[in-house]
Structure formats: C-alpha cells, structure tokens
C-alpha positions as CSV (number, residue, x, y, z in Angstrom):
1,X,-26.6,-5.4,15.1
2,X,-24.1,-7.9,14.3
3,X,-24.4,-7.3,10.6
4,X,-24.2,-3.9,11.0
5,X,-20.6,-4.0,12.5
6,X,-19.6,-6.5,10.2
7,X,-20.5,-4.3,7.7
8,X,-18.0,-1.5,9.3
9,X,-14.9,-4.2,9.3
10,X,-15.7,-4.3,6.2
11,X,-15.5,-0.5,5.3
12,X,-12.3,-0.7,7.6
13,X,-10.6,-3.2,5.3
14,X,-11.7,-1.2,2.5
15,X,-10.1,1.8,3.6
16,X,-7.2,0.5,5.0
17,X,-5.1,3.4,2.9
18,X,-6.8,5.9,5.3
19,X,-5.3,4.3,8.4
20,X,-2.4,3.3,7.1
21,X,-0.6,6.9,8.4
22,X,-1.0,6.0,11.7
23,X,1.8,3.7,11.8
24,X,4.8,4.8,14.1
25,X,8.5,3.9,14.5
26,X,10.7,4.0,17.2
27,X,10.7,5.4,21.0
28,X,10.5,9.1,19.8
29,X,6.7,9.7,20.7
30,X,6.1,7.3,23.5
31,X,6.6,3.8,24.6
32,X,7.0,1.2,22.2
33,X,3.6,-0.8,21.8
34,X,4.4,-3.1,19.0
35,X,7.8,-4.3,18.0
36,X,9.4,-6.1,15.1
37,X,12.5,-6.7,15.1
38,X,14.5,-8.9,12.2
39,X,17.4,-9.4,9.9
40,X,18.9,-6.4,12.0
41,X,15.7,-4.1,11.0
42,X,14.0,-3.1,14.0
43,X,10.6,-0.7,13.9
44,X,7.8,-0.1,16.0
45,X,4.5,1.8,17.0
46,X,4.1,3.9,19.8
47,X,1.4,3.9,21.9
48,X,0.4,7.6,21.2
49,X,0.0,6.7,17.6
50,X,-2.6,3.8,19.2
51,X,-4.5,6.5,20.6
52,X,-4.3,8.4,17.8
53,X,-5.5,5.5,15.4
54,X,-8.4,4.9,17.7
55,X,-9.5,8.3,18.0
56,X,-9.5,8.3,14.5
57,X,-11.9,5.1,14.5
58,X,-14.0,6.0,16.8
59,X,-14.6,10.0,14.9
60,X,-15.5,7.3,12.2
61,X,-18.7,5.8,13.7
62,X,-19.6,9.0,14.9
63,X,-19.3,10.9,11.8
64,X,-21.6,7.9,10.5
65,X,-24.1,7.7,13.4
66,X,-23.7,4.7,14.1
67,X,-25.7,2.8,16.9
68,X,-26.4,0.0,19.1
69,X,-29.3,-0.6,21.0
70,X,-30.1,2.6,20.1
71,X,-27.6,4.4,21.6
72,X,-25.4,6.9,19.2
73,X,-21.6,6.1,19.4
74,X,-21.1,10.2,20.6
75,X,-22.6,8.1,24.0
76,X,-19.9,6.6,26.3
77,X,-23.3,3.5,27.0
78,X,-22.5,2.8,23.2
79,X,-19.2,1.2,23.6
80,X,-20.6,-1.5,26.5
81,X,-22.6,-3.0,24.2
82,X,-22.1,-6.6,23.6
83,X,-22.3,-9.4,20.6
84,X,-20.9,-12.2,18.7
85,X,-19.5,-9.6,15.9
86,X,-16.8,-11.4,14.9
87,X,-19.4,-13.9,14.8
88,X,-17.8,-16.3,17.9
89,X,-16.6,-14.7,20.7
90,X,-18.7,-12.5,22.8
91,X,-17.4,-9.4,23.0
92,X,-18.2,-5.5,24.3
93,X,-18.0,-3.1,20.9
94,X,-15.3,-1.5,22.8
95,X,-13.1,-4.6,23.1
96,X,-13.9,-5.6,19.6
97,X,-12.8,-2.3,17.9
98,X,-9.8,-2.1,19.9
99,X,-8.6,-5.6,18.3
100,X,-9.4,-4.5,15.2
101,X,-7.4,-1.9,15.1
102,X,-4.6,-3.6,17.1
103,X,-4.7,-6.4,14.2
104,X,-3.9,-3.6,11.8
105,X,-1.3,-1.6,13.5
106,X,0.4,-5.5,13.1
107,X,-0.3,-4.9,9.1
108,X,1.1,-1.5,9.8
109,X,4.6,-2.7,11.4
110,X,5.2,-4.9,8.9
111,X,4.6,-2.8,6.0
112,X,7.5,-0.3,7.6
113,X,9.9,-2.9,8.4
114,X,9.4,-4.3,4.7
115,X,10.2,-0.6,3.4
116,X,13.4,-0.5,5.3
117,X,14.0,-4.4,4.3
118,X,13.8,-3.2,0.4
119,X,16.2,-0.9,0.7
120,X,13.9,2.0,-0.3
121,X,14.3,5.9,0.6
122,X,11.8,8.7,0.0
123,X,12.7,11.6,-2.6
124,X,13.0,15.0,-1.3
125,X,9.9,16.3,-3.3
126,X,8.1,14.0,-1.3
127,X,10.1,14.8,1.9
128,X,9.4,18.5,0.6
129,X,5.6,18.0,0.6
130,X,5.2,16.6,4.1
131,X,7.6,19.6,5.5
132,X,4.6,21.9,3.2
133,X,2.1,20.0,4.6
134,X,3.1,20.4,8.5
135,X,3.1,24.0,7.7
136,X,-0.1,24.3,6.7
137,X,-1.3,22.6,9.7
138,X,0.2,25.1,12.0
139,X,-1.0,28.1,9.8
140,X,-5.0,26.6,9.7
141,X,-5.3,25.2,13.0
142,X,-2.8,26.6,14.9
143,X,-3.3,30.2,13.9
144,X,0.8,30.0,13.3
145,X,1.9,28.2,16.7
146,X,2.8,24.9,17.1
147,X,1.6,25.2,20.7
148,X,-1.7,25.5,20.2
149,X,-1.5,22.6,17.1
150,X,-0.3,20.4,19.7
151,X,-3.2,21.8,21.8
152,X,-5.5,20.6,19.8
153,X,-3.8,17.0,19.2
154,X,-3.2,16.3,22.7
155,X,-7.1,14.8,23.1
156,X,-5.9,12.1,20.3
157,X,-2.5,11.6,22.0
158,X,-0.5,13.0,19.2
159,X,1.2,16.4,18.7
160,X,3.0,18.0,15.7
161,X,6.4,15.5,15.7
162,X,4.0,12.3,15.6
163,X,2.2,14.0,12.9
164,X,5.7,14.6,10.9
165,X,6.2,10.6,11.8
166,X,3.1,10.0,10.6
167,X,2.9,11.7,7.3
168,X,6.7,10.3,6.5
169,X,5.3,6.7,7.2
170,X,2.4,7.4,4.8
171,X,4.8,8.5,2.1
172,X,6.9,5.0,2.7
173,X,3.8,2.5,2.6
174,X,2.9,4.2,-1.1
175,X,6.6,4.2,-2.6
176,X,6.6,0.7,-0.9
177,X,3.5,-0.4,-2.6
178,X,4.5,1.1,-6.1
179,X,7.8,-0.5,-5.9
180,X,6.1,-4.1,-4.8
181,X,3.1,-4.0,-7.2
182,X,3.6,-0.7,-9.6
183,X,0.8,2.8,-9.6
184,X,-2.4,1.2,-10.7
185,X,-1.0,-2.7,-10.5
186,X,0.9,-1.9,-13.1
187,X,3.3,-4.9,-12.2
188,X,1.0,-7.6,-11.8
189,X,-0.6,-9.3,-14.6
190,X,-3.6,-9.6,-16.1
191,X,-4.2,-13.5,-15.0
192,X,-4.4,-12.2,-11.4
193,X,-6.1,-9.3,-12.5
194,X,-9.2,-11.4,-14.0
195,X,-9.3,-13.7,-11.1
196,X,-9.5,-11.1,-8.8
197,X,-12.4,-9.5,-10.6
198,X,-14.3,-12.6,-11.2
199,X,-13.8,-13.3,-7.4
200,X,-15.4,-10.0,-6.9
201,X,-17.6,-8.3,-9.3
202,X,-20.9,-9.6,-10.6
203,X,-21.3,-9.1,-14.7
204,X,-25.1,-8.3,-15.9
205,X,-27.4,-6.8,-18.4
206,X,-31.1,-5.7,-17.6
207,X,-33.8,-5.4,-19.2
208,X,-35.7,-3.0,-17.2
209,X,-39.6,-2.4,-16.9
210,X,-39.9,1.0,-14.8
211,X,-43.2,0.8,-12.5
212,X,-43.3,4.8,-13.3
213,X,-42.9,7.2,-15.3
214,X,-39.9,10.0,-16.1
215,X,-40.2,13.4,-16.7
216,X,-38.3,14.2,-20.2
217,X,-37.6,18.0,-21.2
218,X,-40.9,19.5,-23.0
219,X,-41.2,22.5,-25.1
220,X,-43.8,25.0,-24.4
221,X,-46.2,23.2,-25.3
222,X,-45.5,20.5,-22.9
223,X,-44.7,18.5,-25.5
224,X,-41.6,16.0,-25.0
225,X,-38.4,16.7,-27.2
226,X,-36.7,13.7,-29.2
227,X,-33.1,14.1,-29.9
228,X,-30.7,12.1,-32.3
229,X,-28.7,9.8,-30.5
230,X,-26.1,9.4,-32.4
231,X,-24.4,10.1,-35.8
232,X,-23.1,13.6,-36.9
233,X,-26.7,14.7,-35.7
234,X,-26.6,13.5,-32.1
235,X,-27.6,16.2,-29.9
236,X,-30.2,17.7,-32.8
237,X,-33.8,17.7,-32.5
238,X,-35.1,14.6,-34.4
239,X,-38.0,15.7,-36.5
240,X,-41.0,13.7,-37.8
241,X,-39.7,14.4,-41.7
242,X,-42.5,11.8,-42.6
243,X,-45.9,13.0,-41.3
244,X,-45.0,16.6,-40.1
245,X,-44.9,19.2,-42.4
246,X,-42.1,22.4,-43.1
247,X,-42.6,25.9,-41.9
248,X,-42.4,29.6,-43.5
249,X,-42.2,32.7,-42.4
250,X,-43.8,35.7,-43.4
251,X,-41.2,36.1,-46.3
252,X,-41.6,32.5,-47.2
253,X,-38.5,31.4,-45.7
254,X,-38.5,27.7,-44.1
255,X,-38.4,28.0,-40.5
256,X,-35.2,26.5,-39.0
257,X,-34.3,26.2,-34.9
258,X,-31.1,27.3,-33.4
259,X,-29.0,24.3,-34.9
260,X,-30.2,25.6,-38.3
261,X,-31.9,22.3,-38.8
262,X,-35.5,22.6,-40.7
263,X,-38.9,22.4,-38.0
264,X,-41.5,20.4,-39.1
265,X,-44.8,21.1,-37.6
266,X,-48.1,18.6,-36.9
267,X,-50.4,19.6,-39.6
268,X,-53.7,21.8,-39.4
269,X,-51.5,23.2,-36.1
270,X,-50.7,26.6,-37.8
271,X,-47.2,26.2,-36.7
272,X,-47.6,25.7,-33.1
273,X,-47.2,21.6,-32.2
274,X,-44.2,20.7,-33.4
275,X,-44.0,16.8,-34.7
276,X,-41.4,15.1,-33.0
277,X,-39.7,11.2,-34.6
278,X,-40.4,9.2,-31.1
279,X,-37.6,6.6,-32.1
280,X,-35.5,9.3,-30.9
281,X,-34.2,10.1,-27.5
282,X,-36.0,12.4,-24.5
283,X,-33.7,14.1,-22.2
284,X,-34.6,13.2,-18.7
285,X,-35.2,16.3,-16.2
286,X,-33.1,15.9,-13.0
287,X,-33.8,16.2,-9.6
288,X,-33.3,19.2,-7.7
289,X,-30.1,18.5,-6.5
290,X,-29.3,16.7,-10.3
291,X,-28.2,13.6,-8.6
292,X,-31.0,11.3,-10.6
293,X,-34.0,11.3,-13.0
294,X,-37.4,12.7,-12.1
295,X,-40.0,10.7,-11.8
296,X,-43.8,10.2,-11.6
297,X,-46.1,7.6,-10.4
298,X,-48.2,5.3,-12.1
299,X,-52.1,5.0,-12.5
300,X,-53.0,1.4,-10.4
301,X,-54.1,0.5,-14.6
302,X,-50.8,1.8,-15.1
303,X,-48.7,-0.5,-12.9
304,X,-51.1,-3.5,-13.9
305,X,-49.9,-3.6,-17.4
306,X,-46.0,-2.6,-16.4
307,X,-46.3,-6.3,-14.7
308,X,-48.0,-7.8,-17.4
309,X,-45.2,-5.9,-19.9
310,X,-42.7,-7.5,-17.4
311,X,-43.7,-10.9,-17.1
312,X,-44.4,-11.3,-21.3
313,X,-40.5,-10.0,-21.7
314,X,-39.4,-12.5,-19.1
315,X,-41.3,-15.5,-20.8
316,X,-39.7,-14.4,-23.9
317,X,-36.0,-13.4,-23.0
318,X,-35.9,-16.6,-20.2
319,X,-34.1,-18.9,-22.8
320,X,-32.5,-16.1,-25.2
321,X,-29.2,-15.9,-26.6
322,X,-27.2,-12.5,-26.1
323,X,-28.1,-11.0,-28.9
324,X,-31.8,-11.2,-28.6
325,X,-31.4,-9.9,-24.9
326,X,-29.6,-7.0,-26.5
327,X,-32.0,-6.5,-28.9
328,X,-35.2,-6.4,-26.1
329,X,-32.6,-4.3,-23.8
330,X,-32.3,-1.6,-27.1
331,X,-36.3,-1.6,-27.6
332,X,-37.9,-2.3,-24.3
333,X,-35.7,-1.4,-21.2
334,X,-36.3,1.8,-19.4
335,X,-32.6,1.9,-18.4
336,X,-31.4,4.9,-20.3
337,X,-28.3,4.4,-18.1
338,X,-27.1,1.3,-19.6
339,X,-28.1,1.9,-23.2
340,X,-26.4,5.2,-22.9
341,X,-23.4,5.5,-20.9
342,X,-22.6,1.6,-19.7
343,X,-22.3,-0.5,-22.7
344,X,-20.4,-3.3,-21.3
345,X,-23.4,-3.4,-18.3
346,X,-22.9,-3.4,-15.3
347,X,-20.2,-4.7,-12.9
348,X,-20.9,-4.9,-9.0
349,X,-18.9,-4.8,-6.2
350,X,-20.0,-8.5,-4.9
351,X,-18.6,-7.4,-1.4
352,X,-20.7,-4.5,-0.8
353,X,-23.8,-3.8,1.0
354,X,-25.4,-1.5,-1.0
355,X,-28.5,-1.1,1.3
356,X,-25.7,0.5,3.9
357,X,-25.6,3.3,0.6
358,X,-28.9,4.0,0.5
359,X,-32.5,3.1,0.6
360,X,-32.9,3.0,-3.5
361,X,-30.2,1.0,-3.8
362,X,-31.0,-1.9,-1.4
363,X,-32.8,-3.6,-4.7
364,X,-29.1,-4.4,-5.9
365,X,-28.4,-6.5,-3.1
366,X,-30.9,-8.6,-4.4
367,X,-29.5,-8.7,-8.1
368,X,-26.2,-9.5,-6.6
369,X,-27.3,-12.3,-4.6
370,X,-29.3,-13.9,-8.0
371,X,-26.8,-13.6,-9.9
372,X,-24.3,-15.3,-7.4
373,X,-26.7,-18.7,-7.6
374,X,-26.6,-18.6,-11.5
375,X,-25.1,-19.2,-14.7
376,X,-23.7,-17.4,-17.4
377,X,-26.3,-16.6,-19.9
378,X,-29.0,-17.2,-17.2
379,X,-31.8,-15.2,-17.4
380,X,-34.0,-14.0,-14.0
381,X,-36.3,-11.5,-12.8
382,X,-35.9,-9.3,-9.9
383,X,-38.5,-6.7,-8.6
384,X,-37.7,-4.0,-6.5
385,X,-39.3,-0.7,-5.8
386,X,-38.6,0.6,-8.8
387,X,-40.0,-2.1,-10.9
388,X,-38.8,-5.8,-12.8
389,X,-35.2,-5.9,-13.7
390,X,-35.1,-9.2,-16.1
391,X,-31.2,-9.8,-16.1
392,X,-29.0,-11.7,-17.5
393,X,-25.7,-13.1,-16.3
394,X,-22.7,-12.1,-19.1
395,X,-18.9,-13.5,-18.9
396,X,-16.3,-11.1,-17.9
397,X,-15.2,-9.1,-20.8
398,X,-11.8,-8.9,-21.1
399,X,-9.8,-6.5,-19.2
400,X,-12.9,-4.9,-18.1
401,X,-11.1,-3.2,-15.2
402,X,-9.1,-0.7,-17.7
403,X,-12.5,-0.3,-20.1
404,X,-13.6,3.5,-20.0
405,X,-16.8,2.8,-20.2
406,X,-16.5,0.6,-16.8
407,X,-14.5,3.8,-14.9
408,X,-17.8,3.9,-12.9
409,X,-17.7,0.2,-11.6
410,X,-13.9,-0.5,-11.2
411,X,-12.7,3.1,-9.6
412,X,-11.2,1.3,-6.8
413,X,-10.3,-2.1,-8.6
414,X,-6.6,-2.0,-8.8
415,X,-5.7,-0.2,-5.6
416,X,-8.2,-2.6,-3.5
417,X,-6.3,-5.6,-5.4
418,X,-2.8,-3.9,-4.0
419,X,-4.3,-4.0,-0.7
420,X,-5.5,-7.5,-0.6
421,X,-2.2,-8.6,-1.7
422,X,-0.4,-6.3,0.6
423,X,-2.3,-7.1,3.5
424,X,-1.5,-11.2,2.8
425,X,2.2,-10.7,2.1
426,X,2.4,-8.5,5.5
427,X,0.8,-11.4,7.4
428,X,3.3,-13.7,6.8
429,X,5.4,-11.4,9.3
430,X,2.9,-11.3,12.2
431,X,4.4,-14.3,14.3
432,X,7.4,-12.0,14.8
433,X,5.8,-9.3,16.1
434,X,6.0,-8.6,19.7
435,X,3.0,-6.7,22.0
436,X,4.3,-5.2,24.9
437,X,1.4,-6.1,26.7
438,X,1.9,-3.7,30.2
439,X,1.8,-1.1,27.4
440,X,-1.3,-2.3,25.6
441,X,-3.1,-2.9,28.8
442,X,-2.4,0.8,30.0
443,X,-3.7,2.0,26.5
444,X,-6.8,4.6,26.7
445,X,-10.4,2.4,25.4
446,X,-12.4,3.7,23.2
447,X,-14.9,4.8,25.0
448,X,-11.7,7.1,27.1
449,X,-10.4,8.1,23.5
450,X,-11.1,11.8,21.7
451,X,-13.3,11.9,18.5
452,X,-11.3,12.3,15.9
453,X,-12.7,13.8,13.1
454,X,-9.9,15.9,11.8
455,X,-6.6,14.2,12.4
C-alpha cells in the first residue's frame, strides 16, 4: 500500500504542470491561506483555490481507482486509512494528501511572486485566449449563464472569477518558465542536459528471443509475404529471383503484381505458390484495437528450444563488443521494434514504474533495475513473459534527447528537466512563506471535498 501511494507522489511531481493553475493571488476569492510577502511583492492563495486544488486530487484517484484496503477512493472509509507513506511518519491518506498538496501550493506562491519579481507581463493574445476560454466554459457547461457555471463550481469551492484567476496564473507560470529556462530548455545547455539524462534514463540494446510466435500478413494461400526493407524497393514484395521461377499469361506476357515488379512462382506449382526471399521482412498483423503485434503460442517442443536458442546467444554475446551484439541483434532478435523504428535502442524512464502501466510491461522494471547494477558494455539476460531479453548496457549517445528516432523515449525530457529545476529554485523561497493556520485548519479534508474530474 505504501508503494502504491508513493507511486502517486510520484505521478504528482510528474504532473506538476497540471496543478500548477490552481495557484491564487490576493483576497479576491476568499481568505488568504498562504502568503509571501517580499522586496515589496506580496501574493497569495486563497483558500477556495485549496479546495479547488484538492478536489482536483482527489477526482484523480478516483478517475484511477485507486484503493486501500480495498476500499475505492469514491468511499469516504478510503481516506481513514493509515501508513508510513512518506515512509516515517504515520499518517491517515487524508492527512497525507492534504500536505502534499499544501507543499505545492508553497511551489505555487513562489512561482507567482517570482513572475511579478521578473518584471514580466502577459501579452494580450494570451490575455485574449483566457477571456475565449471562460466563454466557452459558460456556453458548454453553463448552457450560456454564468449562474449555473458557478453552480456547478461551487462543490470545488471555485466559481467563474477564480477560474479567470486561475487560467491568468497558468498563463504567468509558462511565460515565467520560458523566460527562466526558454520553450523546450532551450536556455540551458547541453552539460546539464546530459547529466540530467544520465541521472535518469537507462541506455540498452536487446537481443530478443520471443517465447511465441507472430502472425505476419499471408497471401491467399496463407503463405507469409517478405518485403524489401530498405533501398528504392522498400515496401515491394521481395521475390525468391534465385529458386522461383517467372510467370506468363495466356498471351505470354510475364506476370507482374500491382507495383509492376515481376512474380516469381515455386516451381511445378502452376502459378499458384508464390516463392517468397525469407531474408526479407513480414509485416506483422495487429491486434484488434492495432495497439500491438499478434501473437501465437508455442508448442512445449517449441518453447524448449526458444530457451536453448536463448541461453547459446547469451554464452556467445556475454563478452561481445558492440558490433558483434549488433550483428546478433540484426540476425537473431525478434524485436522488429528496435531494428525498425528505434535505432539508437532504447532509453527508459529510470523513475518510472512501468508495472503501474500495465501488466506486459512489468518485465521492464526488471531490465531497469539490471541495468542500474551494471556496466557499460555489460551484457545480461532477463526473462519475462514474453521470453529472454539478452541486453546490453550502451553509453549515452550524444544529445539523445533531440534525436528523432528517440521522440518515443524523451517526449517529456525537457519540460520534466524545467520542472525539476523550477521546483528547486522555488524552494529556496519557502522559509518566507507564511500559513495562516486558523485558515488551513478550517480548510474542507479530503474526504469533505467534491470530485473533481472536470475543473
């Protein structure tokens, strides 16, 4: 259980963009909650926008179904629940959640005051958009009244001014951010840049030995189809020039397919087996819902020699250099992924629980935490569900981060670097903050608090 919600402060810290808007200044929607006040700058949060930023939290673990002791968080028992999950202090899952979010309202503060500090002002496109944007509200969800917007807020302690607050504040923190670090880091170097990845991300090649079997496109005969994979001819059928033979129709013309490239048949077949050049490439069939390969299982003969296959590449590749792992990764892995699309490997998120993404990708937990104990060029295998992943550690290549072919891995790289960086500098502030405690203490729980799924 513990885990589980450290797992969630994680995800919080992650998205710390998405709760970011719920920062407020002055007295204009409530009483003052947290103040800062320095070098004649003084801001604050109310203590609607509290409510609001819990309600928001809590719609969070209930969107997610997230439980304790089996209760669902939708259950006001959830929240009594107690642990160590900060991993010290015992605490209810009420109390906890409530100091998280209090600790980054503090974040929060100072990244307003810091706006105001830097002198900066918001342009009126962006001033323009928020305006556009209240609008909208009112149209979708008020039907065209305000009154029945604010109808609908009041269960989160907001109502259409703290929403205009809010969306103003949101606009600041990301000019704020831009003018402190530049869109996509662009101000910070590439020194800090590689640190931060190697402090994050886990570098690796696999050779992979699949413990089943895909299902590649067929022709009518259920025959599979081999492509080129490359050249001027990628995407053509790859035909067995050597032992098939050509084609004619009735008027002794060669027969050619819809690319206009000449068939070559298996001989004594009349025309009707088409011989296909196996060092080409099968296009795997997708899943229903296209989101990954088809597959089907292996005989028990079947799985016996995958292991043996597994543990003779192993023995082989244990002290290779790179290029002989590249080599056995081009002829024996069954990772069409890597060969194909991800040729600088793959990069993971050292921070991230993948189990908490999904059963079938629990295994990478396990690759992370190898490669973690070892060193570059180090070669191990890993089994998983799937099958043996032999992989081998690789230095970082350099810039990885802004490599297309590594979009997939570092999606979020430069704007979770900005928010590690943001979050440390706004720290630095926090002894000057001031809780108005009658007002904390009069503050709804969480268990009292709306979901918020919407707002």
């Amino acid at each position: 259980m513990k885990k589980h919600f450290l797992r969630l402060l994680a995800f919080v810290l992650v998205c710390v963009m998405t709760l970011i808007p719920l920062v407020s200044c002055g007295n204009k929607t409530g009483r003052a909650m947290l103040t800062l006040e320095r070098d004649g700058i003084k801001v604050s949060i109310s203590v609607n926008v509290y409510e609001l930023l819990l309600s928001r939290m809590k719609g969070t673990l209930c969107f997610y179904g997230y439980t304790a002791n089996g209760v669902n968080a939708t259950n006001p028992a959830f929240w009594d629940y107690s642990d160590k999950f900060n991993g010290t202090d015992l605490q209810t899952i009420d109390e906890y959640y409530r100091g998280n979010i209090l600790n980054n309202c503090r974040t929060f503060l100072v990244a307003l005051y810091l706006f105001e500090k830097e002198g900066l002002k918001l342009s009126a496109t962006e001033e323009k958009k928020i305006e556009e944007r209240l609008e909208e509200l009112v149209l979708t969800d008020g039907g065209g009244s305000k009154t029945k917007l604010n109808s609908l807020l009041a269960a989160y302690g907001a109502n259409y001014n703290i929403l205009r607050e809010v969306y103003t504040i949101e606009a600041k923190i990301k000019a704020l951010q831009n003018h402190l670090y530049g869109e996509k880091a662009s101000k910070l170097g590439d020194v800090i840049k590689h640190e931060y990845m190697v402090e994050h991300y886990a570098h690796f090649r696999q050779v992979f030995v699949a413990a089943y079997h895909y299902v590649y496109e067929t022709d009518k005969n259920g025959d599979v189809i081999y492509y080129y994979g490359e050249g001027d001819k990628k995407g053509h059928i790859y035909y067995d020039t050597f032992n098939g033979e050509i084609g004619y129709d009735k008027n002794g013309k060669e027969l050619v397919d819809e690319k206009g490239d000449v068939i070559f048949f298996v001989p004594g077949t009349d025309c009707k087996k088409i011989a296909y050049n196996t060092l080409g490439t099968p296009i795997h069939e997708l899943t229903e819902d296209g989101s990954d390969y088809k597959t089907k299982e292996m005989t028990a003969d079947e799985l016996a020699e995958v292991k043996k296959k597994a543990e003779d590449l192993f023995a082989e590749l244990t002290d290779s250099d790179y290029t002989k792992f590249e080599d056995a990764l081009t002829k024996h892995s069954d990772d069409a992924a890597e060969i194909g699309e991800f040729d600088d490997g793959y990069y993971l998120d050292k921070r991230v629980d993948y189990a908490e993404t999904g059963e079938k990708y629990a295994y990478l937990d396990d690759i992370v935490n190898e490669l973690e104990s070892m060193q570059e060029g180090e070669v191990r295998m890993v089994t998983s569900a799937f099958g043996y992943h032999i992989i081998k550690k690789y230095p970082y290549t350099e810039k990885a981060y802004d490599n297309e072919v590594n979009t997939q891995w570092f999606e979020n790289f430069h704007s979770s670097l900005i928010e590690e960086l943001f979050m440390a500098e706004c720290q630095k502030y926090y002894a000057d903050i001031v809780l108005v405690d009658k007002v904390y203490a009069d503050a709804p729980t969480m268990k009292e608090v709306g979901v918020n799924y919407y707002y």
